[in-house]
C-alpha positions in Angstrom: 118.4 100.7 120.1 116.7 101.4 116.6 118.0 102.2 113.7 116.1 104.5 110.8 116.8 104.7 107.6 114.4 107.3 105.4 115.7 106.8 101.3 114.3 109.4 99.2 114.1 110.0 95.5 117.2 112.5 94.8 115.6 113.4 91.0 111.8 113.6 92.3 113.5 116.5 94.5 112.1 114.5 97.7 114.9 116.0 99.8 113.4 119.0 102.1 110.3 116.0 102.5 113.5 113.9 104.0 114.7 116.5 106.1 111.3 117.4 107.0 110.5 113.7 108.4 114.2 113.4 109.7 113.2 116.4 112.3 110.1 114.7 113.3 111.6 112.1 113.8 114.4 113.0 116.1 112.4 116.0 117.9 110.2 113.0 119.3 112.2 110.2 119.4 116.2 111.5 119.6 117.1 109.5 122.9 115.8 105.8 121.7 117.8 105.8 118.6 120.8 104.5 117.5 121.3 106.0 114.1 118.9 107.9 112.0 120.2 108.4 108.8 119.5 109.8 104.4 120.2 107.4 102.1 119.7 108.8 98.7 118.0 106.8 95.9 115.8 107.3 92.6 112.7 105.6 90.7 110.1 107.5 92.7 111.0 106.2 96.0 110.4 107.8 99.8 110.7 104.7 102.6 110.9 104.9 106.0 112.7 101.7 108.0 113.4 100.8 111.1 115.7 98.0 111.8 115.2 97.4 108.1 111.4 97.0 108.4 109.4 99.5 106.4 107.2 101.5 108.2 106.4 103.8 105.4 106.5 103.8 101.7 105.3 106.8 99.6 104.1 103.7 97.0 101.6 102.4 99.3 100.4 105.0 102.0 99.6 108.8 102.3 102.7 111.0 104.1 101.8 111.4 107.7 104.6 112.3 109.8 103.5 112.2 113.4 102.0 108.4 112.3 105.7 107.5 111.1 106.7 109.0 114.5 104.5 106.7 116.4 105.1 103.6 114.2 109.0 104.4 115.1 108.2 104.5 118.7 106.1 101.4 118.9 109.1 99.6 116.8 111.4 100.6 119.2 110.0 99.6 122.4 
């Protein structure tokens, strides 16, 4: 089973974007996860990783949920 992790920038107010991608994220994928979890952070940052691997960082690629989504489900198969 996989587990997410999506850190978000508390001061860049990044949060409803979190919760936003959280959703996604377990409306598609709820059953093949292990844990899906926030972990709060600062310094810009918004990272999506599975099993530690990043599968999306706001630093180096455009927000696009449903291709987070799929990255996620590829990972975990």
């Amino acid at each position: 089973m996989t587990t997410v992790e999506i850190e978000y920038c508390v001061p860049c107010g990044f949060r409803e974007r979190a919760l936003d991608v959280q959703q996604a994220i377990l409306n598609g994928l709820e059953t093949e996860l292990e844990e899906l979890s926030l972990v709060m952070g600062d310094h810009g940052i918004f990272q999506v990783r599975a099993d530690g691997e990043v599968i999306y960082d706001k630093a180096e690629d455009d927000l696009d949920v449903d291709e987070i989504v799929r990255e996620i489900r590829a990972h975990a198969r």
